[in-house]
MIKOL-793213 format. One record per residue (C-alpha): residue in one letter; z, x, y. Coordinates in nm, 2 decimals. Layout:
N
+---+--------+--------+--------+
! r !     c3 !     c1 !     c2 !
+---+--------+--------+--------+
! A !      Z !      X !      Y !
...
+---+--------+--------+--------+
***
This chain:
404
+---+--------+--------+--------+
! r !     c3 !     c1 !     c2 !
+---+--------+--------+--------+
! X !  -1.62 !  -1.51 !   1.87 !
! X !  -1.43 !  -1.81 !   1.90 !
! X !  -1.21 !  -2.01 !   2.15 !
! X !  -0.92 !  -1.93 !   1.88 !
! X !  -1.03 !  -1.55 !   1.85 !
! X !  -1.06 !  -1.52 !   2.19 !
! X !  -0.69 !  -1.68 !   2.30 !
! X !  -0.54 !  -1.47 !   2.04 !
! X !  -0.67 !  -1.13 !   2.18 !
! X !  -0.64 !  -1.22 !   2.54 !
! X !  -0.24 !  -1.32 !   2.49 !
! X !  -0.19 !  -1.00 !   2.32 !
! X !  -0.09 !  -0.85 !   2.59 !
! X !   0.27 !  -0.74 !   2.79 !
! X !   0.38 !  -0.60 !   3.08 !
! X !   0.52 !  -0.31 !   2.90 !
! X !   0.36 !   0.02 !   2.89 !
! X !   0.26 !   0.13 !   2.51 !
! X !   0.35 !   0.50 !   2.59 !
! X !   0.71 !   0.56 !   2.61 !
! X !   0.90 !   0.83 !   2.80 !
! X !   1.11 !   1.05 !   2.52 !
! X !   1.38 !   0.91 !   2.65 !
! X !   1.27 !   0.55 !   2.61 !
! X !   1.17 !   0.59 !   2.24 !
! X !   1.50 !   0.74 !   2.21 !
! X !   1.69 !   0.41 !   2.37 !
! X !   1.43 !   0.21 !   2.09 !
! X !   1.46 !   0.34 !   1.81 !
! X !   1.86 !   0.34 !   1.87 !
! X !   2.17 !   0.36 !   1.67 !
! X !   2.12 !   0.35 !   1.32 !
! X !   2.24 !  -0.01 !   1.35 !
! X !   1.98 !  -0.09 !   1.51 !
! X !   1.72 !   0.05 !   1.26 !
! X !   1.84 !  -0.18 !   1.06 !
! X !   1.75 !  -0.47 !   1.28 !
! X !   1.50 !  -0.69 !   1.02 !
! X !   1.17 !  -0.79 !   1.23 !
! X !   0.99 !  -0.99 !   0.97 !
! X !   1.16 !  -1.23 !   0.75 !
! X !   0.96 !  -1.49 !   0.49 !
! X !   1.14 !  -1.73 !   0.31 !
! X !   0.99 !  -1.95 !   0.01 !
! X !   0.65 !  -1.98 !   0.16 !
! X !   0.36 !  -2.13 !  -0.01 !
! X !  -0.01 !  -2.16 !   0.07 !
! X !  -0.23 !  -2.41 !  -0.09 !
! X !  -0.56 !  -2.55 !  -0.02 !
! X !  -0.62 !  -2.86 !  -0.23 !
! X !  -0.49 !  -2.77 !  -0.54 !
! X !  -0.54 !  -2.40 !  -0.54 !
! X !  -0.21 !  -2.22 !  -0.47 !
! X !  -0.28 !  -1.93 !  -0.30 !
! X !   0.06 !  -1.80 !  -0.23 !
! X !   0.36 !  -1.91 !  -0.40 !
! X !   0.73 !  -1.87 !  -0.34 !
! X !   0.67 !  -1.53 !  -0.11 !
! X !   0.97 !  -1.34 !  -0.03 !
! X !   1.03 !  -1.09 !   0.24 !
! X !   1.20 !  -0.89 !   0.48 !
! X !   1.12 !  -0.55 !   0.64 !
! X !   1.29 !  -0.33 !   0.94 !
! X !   1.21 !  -0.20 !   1.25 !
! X !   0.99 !   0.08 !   1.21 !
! X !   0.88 !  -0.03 !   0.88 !
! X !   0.49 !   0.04 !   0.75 !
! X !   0.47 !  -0.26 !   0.47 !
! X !   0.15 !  -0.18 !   0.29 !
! X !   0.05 !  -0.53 !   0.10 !
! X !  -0.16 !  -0.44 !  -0.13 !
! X !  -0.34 !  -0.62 !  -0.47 !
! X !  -0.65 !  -0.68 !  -0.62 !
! X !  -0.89 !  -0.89 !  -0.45 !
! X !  -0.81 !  -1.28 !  -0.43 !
! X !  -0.49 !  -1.21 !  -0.49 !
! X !  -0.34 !  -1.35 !  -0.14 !
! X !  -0.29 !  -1.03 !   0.11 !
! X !  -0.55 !  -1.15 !   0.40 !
! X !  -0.36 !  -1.53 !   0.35 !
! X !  -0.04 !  -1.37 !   0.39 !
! X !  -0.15 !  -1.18 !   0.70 !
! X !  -0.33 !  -1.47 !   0.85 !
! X !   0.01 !  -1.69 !   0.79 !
! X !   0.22 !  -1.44 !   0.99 !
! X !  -0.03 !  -1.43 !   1.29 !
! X !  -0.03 !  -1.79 !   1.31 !
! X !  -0.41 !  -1.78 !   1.20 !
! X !  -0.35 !  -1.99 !   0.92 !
! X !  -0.06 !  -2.28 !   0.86 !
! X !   0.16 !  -2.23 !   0.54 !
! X !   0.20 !  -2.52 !   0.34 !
! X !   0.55 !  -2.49 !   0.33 !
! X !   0.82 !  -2.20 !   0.42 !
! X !   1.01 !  -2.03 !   0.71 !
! X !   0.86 !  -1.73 !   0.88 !
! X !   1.11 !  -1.55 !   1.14 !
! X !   1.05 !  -1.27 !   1.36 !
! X !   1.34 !  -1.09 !   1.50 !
! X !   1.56 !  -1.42 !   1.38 !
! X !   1.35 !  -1.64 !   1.55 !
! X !   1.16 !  -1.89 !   1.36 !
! X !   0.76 !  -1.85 !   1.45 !
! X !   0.69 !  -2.08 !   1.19 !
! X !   0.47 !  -2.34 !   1.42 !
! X !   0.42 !  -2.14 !   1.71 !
! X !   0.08 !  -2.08 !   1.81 !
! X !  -0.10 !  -1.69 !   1.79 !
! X !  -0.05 !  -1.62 !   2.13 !
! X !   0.40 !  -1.71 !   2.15 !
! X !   0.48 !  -1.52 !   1.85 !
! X !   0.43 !  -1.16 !   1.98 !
! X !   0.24 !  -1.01 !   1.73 !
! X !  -0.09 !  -0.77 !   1.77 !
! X !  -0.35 !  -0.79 !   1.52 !
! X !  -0.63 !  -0.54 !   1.42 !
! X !  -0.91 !  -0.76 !   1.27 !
! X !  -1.14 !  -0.59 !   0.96 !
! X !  -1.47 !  -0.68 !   1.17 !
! X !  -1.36 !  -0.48 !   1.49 !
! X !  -1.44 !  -0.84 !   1.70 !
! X !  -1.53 !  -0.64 !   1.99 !
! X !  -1.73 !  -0.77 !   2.30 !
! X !  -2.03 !  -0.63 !   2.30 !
! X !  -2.13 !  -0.63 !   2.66 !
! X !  -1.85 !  -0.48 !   2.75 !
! X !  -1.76 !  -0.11 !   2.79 !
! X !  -1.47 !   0.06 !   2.59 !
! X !  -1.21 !   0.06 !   2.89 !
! X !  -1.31 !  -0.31 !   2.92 !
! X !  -1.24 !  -0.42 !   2.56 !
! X !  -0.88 !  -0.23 !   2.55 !
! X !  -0.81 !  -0.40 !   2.90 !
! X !  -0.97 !  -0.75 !   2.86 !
! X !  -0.60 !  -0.91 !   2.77 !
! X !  -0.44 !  -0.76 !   3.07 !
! X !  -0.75 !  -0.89 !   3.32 !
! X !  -0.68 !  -1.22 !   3.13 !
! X !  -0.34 !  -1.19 !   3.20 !
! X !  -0.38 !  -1.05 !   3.62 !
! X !  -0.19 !  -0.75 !   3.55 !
! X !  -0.27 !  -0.58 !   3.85 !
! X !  -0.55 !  -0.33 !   3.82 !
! X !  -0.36 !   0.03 !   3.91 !
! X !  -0.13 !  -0.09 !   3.64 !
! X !  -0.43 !  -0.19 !   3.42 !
! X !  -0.60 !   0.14 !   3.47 !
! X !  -0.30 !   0.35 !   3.37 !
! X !  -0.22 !   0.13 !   3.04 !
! X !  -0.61 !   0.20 !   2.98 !
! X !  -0.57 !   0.54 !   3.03 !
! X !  -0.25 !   0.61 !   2.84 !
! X !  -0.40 !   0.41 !   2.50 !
! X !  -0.71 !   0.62 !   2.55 !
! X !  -0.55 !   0.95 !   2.50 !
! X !  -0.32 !   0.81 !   2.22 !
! X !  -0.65 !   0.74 !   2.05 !
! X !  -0.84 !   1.05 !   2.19 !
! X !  -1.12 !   0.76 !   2.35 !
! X !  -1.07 !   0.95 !   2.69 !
! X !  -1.47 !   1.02 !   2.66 !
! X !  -1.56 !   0.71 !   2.55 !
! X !  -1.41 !   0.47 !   2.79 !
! X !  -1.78 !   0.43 !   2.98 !
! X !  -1.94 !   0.37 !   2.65 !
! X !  -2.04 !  -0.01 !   2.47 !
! X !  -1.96 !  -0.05 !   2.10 !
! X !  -2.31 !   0.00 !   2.01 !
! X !  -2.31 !   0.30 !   2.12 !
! X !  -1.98 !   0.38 !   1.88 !
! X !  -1.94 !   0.54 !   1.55 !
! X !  -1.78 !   0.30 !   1.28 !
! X !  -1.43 !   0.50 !   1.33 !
! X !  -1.47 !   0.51 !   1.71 !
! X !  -1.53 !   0.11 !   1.71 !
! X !  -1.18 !   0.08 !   1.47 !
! X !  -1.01 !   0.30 !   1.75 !
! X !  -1.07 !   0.06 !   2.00 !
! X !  -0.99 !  -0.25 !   1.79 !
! X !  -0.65 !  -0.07 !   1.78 !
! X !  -0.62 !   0.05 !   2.10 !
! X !  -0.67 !  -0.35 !   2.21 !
! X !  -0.35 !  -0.39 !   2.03 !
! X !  -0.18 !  -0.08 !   2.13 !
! X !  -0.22 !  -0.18 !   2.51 !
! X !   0.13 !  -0.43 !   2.49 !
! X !   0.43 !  -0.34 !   2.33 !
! X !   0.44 !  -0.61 !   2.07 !
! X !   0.70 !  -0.68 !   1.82 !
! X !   0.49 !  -0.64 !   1.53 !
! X !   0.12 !  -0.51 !   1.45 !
! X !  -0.11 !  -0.64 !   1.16 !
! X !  -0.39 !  -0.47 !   1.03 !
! X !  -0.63 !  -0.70 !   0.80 !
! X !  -0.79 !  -0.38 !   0.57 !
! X !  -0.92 !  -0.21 !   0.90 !
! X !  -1.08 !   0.05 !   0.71 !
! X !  -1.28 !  -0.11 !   0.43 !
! X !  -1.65 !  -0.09 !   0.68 !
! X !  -1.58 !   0.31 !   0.71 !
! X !  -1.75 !   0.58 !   0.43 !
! X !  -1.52 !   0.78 !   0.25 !
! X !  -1.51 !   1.06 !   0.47 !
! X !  -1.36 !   0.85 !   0.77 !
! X !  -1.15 !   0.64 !   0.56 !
! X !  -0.95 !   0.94 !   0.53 !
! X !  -0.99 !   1.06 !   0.92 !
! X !  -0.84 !   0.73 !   0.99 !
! X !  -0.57 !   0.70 !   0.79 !
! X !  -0.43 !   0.98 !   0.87 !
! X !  -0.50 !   0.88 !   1.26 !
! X !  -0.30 !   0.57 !   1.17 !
! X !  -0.01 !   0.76 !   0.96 !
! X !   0.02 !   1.00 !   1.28 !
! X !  -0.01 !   0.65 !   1.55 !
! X !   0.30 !   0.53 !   1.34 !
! X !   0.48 !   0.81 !   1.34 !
! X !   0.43 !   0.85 !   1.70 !
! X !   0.56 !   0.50 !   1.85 !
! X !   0.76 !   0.42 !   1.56 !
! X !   0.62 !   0.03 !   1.59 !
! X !   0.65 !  -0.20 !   1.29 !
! X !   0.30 !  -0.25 !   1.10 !
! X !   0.20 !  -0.48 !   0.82 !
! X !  -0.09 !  -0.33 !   0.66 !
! X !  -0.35 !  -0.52 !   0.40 !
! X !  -0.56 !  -0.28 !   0.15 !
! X !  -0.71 !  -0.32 !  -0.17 !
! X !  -0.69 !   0.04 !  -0.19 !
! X !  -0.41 !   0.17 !  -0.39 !
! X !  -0.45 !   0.52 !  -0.29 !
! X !  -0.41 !   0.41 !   0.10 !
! X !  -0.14 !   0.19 !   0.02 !
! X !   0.09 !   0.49 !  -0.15 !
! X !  -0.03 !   0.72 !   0.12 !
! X !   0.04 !   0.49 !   0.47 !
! X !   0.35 !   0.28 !   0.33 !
! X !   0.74 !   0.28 !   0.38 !
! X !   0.74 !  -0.02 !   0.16 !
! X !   0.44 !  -0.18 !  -0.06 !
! X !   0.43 !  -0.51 !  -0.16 !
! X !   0.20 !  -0.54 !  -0.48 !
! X !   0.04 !  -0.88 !  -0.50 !
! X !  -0.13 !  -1.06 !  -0.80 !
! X !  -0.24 !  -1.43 !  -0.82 !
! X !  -0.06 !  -1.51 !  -0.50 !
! X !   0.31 !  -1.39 !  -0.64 !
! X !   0.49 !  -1.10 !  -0.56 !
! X !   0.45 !  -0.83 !  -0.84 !
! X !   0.70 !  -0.61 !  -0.69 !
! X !   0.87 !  -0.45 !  -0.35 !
! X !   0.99 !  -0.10 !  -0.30 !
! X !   0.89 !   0.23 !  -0.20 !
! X !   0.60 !   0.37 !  -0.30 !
! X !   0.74 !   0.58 !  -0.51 !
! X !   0.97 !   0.34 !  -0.69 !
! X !   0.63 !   0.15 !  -0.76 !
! X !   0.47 !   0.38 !  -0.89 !
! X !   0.74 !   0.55 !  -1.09 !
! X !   0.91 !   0.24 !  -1.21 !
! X !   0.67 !  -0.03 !  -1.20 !
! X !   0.81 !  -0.37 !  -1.25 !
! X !   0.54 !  -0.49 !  -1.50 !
! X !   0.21 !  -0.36 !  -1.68 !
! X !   0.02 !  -0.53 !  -1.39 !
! X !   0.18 !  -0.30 !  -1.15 !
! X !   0.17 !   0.00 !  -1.39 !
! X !  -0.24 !  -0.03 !  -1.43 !
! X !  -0.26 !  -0.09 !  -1.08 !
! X !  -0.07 !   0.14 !  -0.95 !
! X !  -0.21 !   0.51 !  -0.92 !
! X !  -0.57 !   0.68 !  -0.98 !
! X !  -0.63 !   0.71 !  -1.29 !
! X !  -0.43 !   0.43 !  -1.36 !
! X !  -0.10 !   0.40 !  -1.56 !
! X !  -0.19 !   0.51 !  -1.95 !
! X !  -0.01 !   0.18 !  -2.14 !
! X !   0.03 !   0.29 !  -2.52 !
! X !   0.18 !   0.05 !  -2.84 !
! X !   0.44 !   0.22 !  -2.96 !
! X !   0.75 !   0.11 !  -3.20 !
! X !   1.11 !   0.19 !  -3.20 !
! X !   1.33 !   0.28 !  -3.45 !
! X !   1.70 !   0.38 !  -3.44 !
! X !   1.84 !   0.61 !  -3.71 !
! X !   2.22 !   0.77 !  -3.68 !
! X !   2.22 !   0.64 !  -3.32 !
! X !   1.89 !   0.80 !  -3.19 !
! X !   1.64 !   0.62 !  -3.07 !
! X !   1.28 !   0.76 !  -3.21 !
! X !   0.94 !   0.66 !  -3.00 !
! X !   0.65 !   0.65 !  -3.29 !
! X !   0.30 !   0.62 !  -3.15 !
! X !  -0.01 !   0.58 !  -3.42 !
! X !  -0.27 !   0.82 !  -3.41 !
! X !  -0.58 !   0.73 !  -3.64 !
! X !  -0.66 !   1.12 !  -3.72 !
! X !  -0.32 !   1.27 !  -3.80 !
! X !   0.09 !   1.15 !  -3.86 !
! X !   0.20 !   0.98 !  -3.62 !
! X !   0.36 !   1.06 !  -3.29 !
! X !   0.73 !   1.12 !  -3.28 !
! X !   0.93 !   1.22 !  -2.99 !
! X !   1.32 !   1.13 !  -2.94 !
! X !   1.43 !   0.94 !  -2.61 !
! X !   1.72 !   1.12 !  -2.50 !
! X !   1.78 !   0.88 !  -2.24 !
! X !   1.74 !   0.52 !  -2.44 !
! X !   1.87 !   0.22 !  -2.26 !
! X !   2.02 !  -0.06 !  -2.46 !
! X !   1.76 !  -0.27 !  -2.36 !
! X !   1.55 !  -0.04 !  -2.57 !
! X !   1.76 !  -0.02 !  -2.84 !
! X !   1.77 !  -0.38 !  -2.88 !
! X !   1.36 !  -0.33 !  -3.00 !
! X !   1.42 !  -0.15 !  -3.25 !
! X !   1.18 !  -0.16 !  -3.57 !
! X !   0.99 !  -0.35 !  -3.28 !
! X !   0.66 !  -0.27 !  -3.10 !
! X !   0.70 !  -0.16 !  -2.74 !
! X !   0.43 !  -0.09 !  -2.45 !
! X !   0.53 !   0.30 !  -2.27 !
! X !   0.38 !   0.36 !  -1.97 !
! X !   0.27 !   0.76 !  -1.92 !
! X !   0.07 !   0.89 !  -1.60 !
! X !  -0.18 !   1.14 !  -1.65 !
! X !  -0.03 !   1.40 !  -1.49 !
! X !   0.26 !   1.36 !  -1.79 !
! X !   0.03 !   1.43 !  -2.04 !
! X !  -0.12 !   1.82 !  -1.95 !
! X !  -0.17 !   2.14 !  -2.08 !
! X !   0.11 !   2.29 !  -1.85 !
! X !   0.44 !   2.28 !  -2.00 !
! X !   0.68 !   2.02 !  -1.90 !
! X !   1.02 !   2.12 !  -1.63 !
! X !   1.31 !   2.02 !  -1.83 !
! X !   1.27 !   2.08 !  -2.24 !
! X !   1.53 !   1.77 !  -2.32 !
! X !   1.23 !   1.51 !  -2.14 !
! X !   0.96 !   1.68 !  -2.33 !
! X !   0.72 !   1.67 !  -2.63 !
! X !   0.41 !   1.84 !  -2.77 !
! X !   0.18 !   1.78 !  -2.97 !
! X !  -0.23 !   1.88 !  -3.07 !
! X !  -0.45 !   1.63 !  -2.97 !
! X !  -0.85 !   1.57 !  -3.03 !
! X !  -1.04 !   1.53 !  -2.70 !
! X !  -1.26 !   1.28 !  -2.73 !
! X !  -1.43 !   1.37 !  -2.40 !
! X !  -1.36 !   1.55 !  -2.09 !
! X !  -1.43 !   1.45 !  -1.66 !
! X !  -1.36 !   1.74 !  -1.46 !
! X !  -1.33 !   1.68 !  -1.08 !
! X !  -1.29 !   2.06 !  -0.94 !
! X !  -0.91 !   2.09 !  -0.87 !
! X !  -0.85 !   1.92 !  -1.22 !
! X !  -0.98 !   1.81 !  -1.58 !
! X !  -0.90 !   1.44 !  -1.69 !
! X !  -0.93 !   1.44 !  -2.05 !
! X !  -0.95 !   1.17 !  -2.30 !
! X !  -0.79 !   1.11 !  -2.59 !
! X !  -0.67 !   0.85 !  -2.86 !
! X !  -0.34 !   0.76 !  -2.91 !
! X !  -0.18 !   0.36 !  -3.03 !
! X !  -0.53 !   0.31 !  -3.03 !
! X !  -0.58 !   0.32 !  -2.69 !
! X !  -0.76 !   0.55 !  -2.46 !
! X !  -0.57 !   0.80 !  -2.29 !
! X !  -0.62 !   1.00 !  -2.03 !
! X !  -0.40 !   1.35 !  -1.92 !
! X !  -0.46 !   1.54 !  -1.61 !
! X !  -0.54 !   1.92 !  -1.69 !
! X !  -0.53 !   2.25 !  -1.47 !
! X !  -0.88 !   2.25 !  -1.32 !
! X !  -0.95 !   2.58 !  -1.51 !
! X !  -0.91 !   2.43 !  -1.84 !
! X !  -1.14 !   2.54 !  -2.08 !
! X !  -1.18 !   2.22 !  -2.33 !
! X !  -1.47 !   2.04 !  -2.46 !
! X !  -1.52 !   1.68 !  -2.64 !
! X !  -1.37 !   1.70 !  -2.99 !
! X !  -1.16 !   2.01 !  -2.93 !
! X !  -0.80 !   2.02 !  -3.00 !
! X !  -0.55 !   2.05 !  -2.77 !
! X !  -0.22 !   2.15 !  -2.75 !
! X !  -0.07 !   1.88 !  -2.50 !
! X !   0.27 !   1.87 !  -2.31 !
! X !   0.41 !   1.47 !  -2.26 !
! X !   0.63 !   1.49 !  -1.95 !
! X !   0.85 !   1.21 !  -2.09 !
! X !   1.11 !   1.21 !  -1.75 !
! X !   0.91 !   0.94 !  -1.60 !
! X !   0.83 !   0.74 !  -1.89 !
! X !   0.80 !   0.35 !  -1.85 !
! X !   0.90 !   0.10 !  -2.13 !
! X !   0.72 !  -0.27 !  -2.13 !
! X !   0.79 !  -0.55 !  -2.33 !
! X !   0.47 !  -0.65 !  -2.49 !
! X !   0.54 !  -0.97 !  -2.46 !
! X !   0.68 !  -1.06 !  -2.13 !
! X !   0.47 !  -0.77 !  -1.98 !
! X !   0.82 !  -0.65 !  -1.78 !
! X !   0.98 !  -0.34 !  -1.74 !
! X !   1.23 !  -0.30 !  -2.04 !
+---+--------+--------+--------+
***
């Protein structure tokens, strides 16, 4: 590890105790003015090495209590980002505040911020009590008060049995729990968490996250969290921040994002199996705005959008991208009968995962896939009858790529 490592993680420690008393969460988490209190600000910053631009023109600002997931494809920036706001890496240019205070130059160790690093960096000689503590013995915290914080982090973490034990004698998951409870030993203004789960198999992906889900529910801290993984991302996150090519792709809730995604970029990213993106074109007759999709074995297409925009109208006799999940497309029949439309569709061929049936089919000449009930009794080349949900369809421009 080095020098830098090693500062870091020993100043990441305070006198405060990371277990509250009910009554102190109570006096933290406050009036609902103080909720409201923004802990992370970034304004205009840039990242370049050379003349790669890594980040450009970043743009942010979450809450106390917030979980920001930032989350993109890989290369696209996240782990930069992350790094910037630790102090692990200098921006190129930008402002980055932390509870109004600009943290900008500061070094690792002034800004108050706890980091959870993908590799663990644990000491290996040392035993599980020793790794949580090693920050406070850096700082002489006195060792009663260092044996309770130890204590009271182990049971947040359920390491109580563990505490005698070296990481190699750790599980993947149990080695993670200690790189968190290193963090969770202060009271820090912020955590980060560079994609702490990507070294874990499926399985404990899962125990973990939901571990982490319940930790943030619990202290109500503020957590900035990098993934690659879309599905963690929509399941952890107050807020996501989708990232592509080192801009900002779009900022909400997760289920703004993936209900109304800003772009096709988002849209395909977004959700598993992705987005289904379909050419379409529009045409207005009497007022009402018709959708017509191609299909290269029947007519085409045609369903009415009761609730057309005059964005939308403004394609008309144009060509359009919609956006349809797969669970849109099924063989159950859509809620409301006004957002609806069926139609019988070839299968070209079938995936079937247990609890459901993805199915395949043509349509603008795309591929695309609908989400039927797991007991569905289809086969490659059958025809379908098919319901199209159409109360959370998406409308692209194919040109700009953005939501219409």
């Amino acid at each position: 590890m080095s020098d830098s490592s090693s500062s870091f993680i020993s100043n990441q420690v305070s006198d405060i105790s990371p277990v509250q008393s009910s009554t102190t969460q109570s006096q933290r988490r406050g009036s609902s003015a103080d909720q409201d209190d923004v802990i992370l600000s970034i304004r205009s910053l840039c990242k370049s090495y050379f003349d790669a631009e890594i980040l450009q023109d970043i743009n942010l600002e979450i809450n106390s209590g917030d979980f920001l997931v930032l989350v993109g494809p890989s290369g696209c920036g996240k782990s930069t980002l992350l790094s910037c706001i630790g102090g692990l890496t200098d921006v190129t240019s930008g402002e980055i505040f932390c509870r109004g205070k600009n943290i900008t130059q500061l070094d690792p160790a002034k800004r108050d911020i706890a980091m959870v690093f993908q590799s663990y960096a644990l000491f290996p000689n040392m035993t599980v009590a020793q790794n949580i503590g090693f920050g406070l013995e850096v700082r002489k915290v006195p060792a009663a008060e260092r044996k309770q914080k130890i204590q009271q982090v182990a049971e947040i973490l359920h390491l109580q049995p563990l505490l005698d034990r070296t990481p190699a004698q750790l599980s993947g998951g149990q080695r993670q729990r200690v790189a968190m409870g290193r963090a969770l030993v202060r009271d820090p203004t912020l955590f980060l968490f560079d994609e702490p789960l990507s070294n874990l198999d499926a399985k404990l992906r899962l125990s973990m996250r939901t571990e982490i889900k319940h930790l943030h529910q619990r202290l109500g801290g503020t957590m900035v969290y990098v993934t690659h993984d879309q599905v963690e991302a929509m399941t952890l996150a107050s807020k996501i921040m989708v990232l592509n090519q080192g801009r900002i792709q779009q900022f909400g809730s997760p289920e703004e994002v993936y209900k109304r995604p800003a772009n096709t970029f988002v849209a395909e990213f977004m959700g598993s199996p992705a987005m289904n993106l379909i050419r379409a074109k529009v045409i207005v007759e009497a007022g009402a705005v018709k959708i017509q999709i191609h299909r290269e074995d029947r007519a085409p297409l045609v369903f009415i959008e009761q609730a057309a925009t005059d964005a939308l109208r403004a394609f008309n006799n144009q060509s359009v991208i919609i956006g349809l999940r797969p669970e849109s497309i099924s063989d159950v029949a859509a809620r409301d009968p006004q957002r609806s439309h069926s139609a019988e569709c070839r299968i070209e061929y079938i995936e079937g995962i247990g609890s459901d049936v993805y199915a395949t089919l043509k349509l603008g000449g795309s591929d695309v896939i609908s989400r039927l009930h797991g007991d569905s009794n289809v086969s490659a080349g059958d025809r379908q009858q098919l319901h199209f949900d159409l109360s959370n369809i998406s409308y692209f421009d194919p040109s700009s790529q953005l939501r219409i």
